[in-house]
C-alpha positions in Angstrom: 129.6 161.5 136.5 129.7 159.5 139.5 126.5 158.1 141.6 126.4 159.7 145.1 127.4 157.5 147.5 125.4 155.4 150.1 125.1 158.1 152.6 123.0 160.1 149.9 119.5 160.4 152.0 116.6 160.9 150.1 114.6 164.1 150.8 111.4 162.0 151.4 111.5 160.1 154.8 112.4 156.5 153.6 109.2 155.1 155.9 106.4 157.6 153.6 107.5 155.2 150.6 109.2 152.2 151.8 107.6 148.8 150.3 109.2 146.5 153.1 106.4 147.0 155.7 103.6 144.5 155.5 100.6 144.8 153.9 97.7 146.1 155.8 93.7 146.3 155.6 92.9 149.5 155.9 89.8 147.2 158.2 91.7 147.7 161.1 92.4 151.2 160.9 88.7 152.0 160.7 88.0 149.5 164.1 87.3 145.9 162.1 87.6 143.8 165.4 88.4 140.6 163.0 91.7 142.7 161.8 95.1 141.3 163.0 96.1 143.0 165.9 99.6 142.4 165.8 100.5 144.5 163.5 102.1 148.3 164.8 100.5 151.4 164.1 103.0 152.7 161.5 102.4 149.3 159.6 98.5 150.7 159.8 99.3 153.7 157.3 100.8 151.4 154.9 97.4 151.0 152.4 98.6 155.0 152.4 102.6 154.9 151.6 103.8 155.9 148.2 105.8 152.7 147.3 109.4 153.2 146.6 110.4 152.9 142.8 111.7 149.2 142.1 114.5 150.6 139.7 116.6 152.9 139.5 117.0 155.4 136.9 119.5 154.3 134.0 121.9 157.0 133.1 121.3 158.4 129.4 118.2 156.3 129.2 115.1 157.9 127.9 113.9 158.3 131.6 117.3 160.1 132.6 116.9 162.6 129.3 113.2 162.8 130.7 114.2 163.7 134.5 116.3 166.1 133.3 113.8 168.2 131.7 111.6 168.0 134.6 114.2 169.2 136.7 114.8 171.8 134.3 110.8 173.4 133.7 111.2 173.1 138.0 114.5 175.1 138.2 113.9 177.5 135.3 110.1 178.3 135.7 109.7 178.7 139.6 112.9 181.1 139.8 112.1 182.9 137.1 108.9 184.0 138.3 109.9 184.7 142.1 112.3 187.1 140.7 109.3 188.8 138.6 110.0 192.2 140.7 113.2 192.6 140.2 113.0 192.0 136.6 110.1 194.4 135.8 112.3 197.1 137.7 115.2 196.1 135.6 112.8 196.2 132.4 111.4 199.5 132.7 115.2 201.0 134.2 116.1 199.8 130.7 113.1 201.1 128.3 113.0 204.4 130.6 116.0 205.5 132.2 115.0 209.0 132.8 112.1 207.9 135.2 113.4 204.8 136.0 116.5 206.6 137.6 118.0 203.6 140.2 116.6 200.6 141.8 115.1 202.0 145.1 113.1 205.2 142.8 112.1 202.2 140.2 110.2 199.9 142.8 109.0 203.1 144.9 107.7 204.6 141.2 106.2 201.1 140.8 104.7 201.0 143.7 103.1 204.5 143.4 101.5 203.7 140.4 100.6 200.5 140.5 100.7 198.8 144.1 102.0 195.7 145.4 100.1 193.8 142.4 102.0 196.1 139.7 105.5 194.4 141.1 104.2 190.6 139.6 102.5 192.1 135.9 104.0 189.6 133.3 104.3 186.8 136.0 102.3 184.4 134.1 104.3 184.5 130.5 107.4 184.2 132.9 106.5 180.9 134.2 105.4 179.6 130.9 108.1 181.0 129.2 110.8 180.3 131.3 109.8 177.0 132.2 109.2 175.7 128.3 112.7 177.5 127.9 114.1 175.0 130.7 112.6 171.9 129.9 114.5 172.2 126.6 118.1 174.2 128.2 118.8 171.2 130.7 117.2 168.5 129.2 118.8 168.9 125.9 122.1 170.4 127.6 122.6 166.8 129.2 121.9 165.3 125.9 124.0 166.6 123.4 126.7 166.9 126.5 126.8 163.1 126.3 126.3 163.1 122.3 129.4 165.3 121.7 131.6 163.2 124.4 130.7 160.2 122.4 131.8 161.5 118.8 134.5 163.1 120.7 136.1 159.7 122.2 136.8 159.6 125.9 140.5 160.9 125.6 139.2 164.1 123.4 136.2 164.3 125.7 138.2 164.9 128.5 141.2 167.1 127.1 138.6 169.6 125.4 135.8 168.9 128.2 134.9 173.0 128.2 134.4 172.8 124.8 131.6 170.1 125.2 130.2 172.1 127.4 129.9 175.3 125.4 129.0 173.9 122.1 126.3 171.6 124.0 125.0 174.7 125.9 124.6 176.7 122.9 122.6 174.1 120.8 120.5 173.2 123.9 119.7 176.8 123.9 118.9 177.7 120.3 116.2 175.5 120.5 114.8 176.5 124.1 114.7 179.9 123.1 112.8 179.1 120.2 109.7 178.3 123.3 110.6 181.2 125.1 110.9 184.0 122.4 106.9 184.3 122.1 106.0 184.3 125.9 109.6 186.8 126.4 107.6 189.5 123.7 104.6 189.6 125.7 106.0 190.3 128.9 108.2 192.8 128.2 105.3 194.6 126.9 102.7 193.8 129.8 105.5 194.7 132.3 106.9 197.7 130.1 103.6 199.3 128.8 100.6 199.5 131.8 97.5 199.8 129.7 98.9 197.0 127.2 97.0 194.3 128.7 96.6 192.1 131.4 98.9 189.3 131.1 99.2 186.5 128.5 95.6 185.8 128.4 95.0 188.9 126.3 98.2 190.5 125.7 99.2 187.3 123.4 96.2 187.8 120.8 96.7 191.5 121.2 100.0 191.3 120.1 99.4 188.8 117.1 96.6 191.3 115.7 98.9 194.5 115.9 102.7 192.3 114.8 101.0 189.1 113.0 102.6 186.0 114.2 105.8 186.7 113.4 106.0 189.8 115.6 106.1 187.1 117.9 110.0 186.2 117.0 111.1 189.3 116.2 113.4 189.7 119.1 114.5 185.8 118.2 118.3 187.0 117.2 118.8 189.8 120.4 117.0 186.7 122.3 119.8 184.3 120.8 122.5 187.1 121.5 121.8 187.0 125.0 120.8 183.7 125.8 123.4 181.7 123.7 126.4 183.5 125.1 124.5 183.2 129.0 123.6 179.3 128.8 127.2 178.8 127.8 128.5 180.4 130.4 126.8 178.7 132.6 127.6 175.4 132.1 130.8 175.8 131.1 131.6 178.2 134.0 129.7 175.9 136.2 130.8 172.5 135.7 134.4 174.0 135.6 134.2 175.7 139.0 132.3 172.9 140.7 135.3 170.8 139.7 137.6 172.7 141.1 135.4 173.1 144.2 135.7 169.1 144.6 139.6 169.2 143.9 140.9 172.1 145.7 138.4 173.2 148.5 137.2 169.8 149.6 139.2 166.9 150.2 136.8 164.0 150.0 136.1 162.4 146.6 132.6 163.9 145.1 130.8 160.4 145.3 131.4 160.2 149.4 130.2 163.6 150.1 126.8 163.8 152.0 123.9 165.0 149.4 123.7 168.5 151.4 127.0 169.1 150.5 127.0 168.5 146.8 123.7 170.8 146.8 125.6 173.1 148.4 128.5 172.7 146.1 126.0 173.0 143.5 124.5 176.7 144.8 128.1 178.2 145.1 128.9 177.1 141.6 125.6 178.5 140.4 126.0 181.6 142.2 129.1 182.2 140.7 128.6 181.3 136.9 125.3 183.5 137.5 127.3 186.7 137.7 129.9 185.9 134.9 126.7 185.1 133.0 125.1 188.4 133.6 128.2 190.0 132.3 128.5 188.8 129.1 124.7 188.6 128.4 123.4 192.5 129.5 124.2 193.7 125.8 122.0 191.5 124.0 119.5 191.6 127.5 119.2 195.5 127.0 118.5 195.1 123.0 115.5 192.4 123.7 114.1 195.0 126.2 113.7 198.0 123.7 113.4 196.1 120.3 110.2 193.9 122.4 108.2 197.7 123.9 109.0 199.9 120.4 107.2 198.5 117.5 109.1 198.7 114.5 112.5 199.3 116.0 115.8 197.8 114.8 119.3 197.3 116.7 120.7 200.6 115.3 117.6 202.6 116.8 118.3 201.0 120.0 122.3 202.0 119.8 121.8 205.3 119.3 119.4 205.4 122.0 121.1 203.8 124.7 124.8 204.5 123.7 127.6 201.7 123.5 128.2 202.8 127.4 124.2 202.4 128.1 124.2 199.1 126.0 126.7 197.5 128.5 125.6 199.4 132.1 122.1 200.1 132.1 120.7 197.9 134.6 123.6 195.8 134.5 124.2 195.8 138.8 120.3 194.5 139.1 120.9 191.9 136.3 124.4 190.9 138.5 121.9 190.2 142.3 119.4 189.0 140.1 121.2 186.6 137.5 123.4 185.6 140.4 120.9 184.5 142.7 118.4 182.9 139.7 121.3 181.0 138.6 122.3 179.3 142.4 119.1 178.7 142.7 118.6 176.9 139.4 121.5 174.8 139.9 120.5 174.0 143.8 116.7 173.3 142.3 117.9 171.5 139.5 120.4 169.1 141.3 117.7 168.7 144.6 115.3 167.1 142.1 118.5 164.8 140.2 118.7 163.8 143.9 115.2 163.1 144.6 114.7 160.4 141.9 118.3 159.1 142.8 120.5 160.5 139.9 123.5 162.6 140.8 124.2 166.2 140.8 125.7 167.7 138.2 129.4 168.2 137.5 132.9 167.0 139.3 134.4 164.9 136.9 134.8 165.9 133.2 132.6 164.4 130.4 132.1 160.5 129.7 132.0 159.1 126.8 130.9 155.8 128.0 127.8 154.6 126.2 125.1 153.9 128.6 124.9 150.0 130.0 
């Protein structure tokens, strides 16, 4: 992975953080007639400027592992939950078909019944959920990405670079979804059952008196089923088509490209792993839907409901706008904030196995 050039700009005004102005009494600003009046008025905010980090972050250090995750609870939490609409139409067009016809009757239904507020019930366990689920997908992806390159060697690392990626992917992911699978239960029932509860607040101890705790994990294997095969399609689909992106569509190398281009880079590669991902996942997504609102349901109940032709189309278009867009997003959130504390975006260049310096 190669450090952004020097015309990377940071996405903080160098002159709100810079430490090379002079120091300066905060005296004068208030009128202290015995303040040096030399100085310029910018060099009067400087008791107020964030000071600019003396080092820069170490790639595969603890602090790299650690802005990864932050990055990750950012671009996983927030996107989750501004696409809380279209997933409790999706829900409910899964659980109920037969009122739940389309898209436009499921948000006019929604409306009807439950008003503008009803479009964001669940929103709460989404961003928890979604953004514990992060914190582990990207910050561990990165790790055992670098793990597996190492035992790999750098020649094998490189040869078999997609098969890093999926097999660090999919641990990264059994152990997110091991957060989310708790917070994933409840909202599917607040947003599937109105009456249920509220949100998390009293839906969580609701559901632990009527399921016990492990109720909680029930859907943990439908929850692996779709997750598992979506995280490794997108990274694997991602960092393969932002690749080819550098080495087909733009003819500079990655590391002289301006930041807003390898964001934007980063967006279309998203975009388009989000739809692949969507694909392969809607199986296993329609599963977790009616195993988490029927108590006491298994996988065959919910086959015989929805049909092998249900299983793989209900709801699947939605899950295709929705997936794609949650997924650029991510990738554009995610690689902004790598940028921000100076690391660089994800992907270009295949695997290293270079130990850290």
């Amino acid at each position: 992975m190669a450090l952004p050039g020097n015309n990377t700009r940071p996405l903080i005004p160098s002159f709100l953080y810079s430490s090379s102005y002079t120091s300066f009494s905060s005296a004068k600003f208030l009128g202290d007639p015995t303040a040096p009046a030399s100085l310029s008025p910018q060099t009067a905010f400087s008791n107020f400027m964030i000071q600019a980090p003396k080092e820069k972050i170490q790639m595969f250090s603890p602090a790299y592992y650690t802005a990864c995750t932050v990055g990750g609870i950012l671009s996983c939490g927030l996107t989750h939950t501004a696409v809380t609409p279209l997933d409790l139409v999706k829900c409910n067009m899964q659980i109920d078909p037969a009122k739940y016809k389309n898209i436009s009757s499921g948000f006019g239904i929604l409306f009807k019944e439950q008003g503008i507020r009803g479009f964001f019930r669940g929103w709460v366990p989404t961003l928890l959920g979604y953004s514990a689920q992060g914190a582990g997908k990207m910050g561990l992806y990165e790790f055992f990405k670098k793990n597996y390159s190492d035992l790999a060697g750098q020649e094998n690392a490189s040869k078999y670079k997609t098969l890093i990626y999926l097999a660090g992917s999919a641990s990264a992911e059994a152990i997110a979804d091991v957060a989310l699978c708790p917070f994933e239960a409840v909202k599917v029932r607040v947003q599937t059952q109105p009456g249920f509860a509220r949100g998390l607040s009293d839906g969580l101890p609701k559901l632990i008196k009527s399921e016990g705790v492990l109720g909680l994990y029930k859907g943990i294997v439908p929850l692996w089923g779709r997750q598992i095969p979506y995280t490794m399609m997108k990274f694997a689909s991602f960092e393969n088509t932002v690749e080819m992106i550098y080495k087909y569509a733009i003819p500079t190398p990655k590391e002289e490209c301006s930041s807003s281009l390898q964001l934007g880079v980063s967006f279309a590669g998203g975009y388009i792993a989000g739809i692949l991902c969507a694909i392969v996942s809607h199986p296993a997504d329609n599963l977790v839907s009616f195993l988490n609102n029927a108590q006491g349901a298994t996988v065959g109940d919910a086959v015989k409901k929805l049909g092998m032709w249900g299983l793989f189309t209900r709801g699947l278009p939605l899950r295709i706008f929705m997936i794609g867009t949650l997924t650029g997003a991510q990738w554009g959130i995610y690689d902004s904030f790598k940028v921000f504390v100076g690391l660089p975006t994800t992907g270009g260049s295949p695997p290293t196995a270079q130990s850290a310096k």
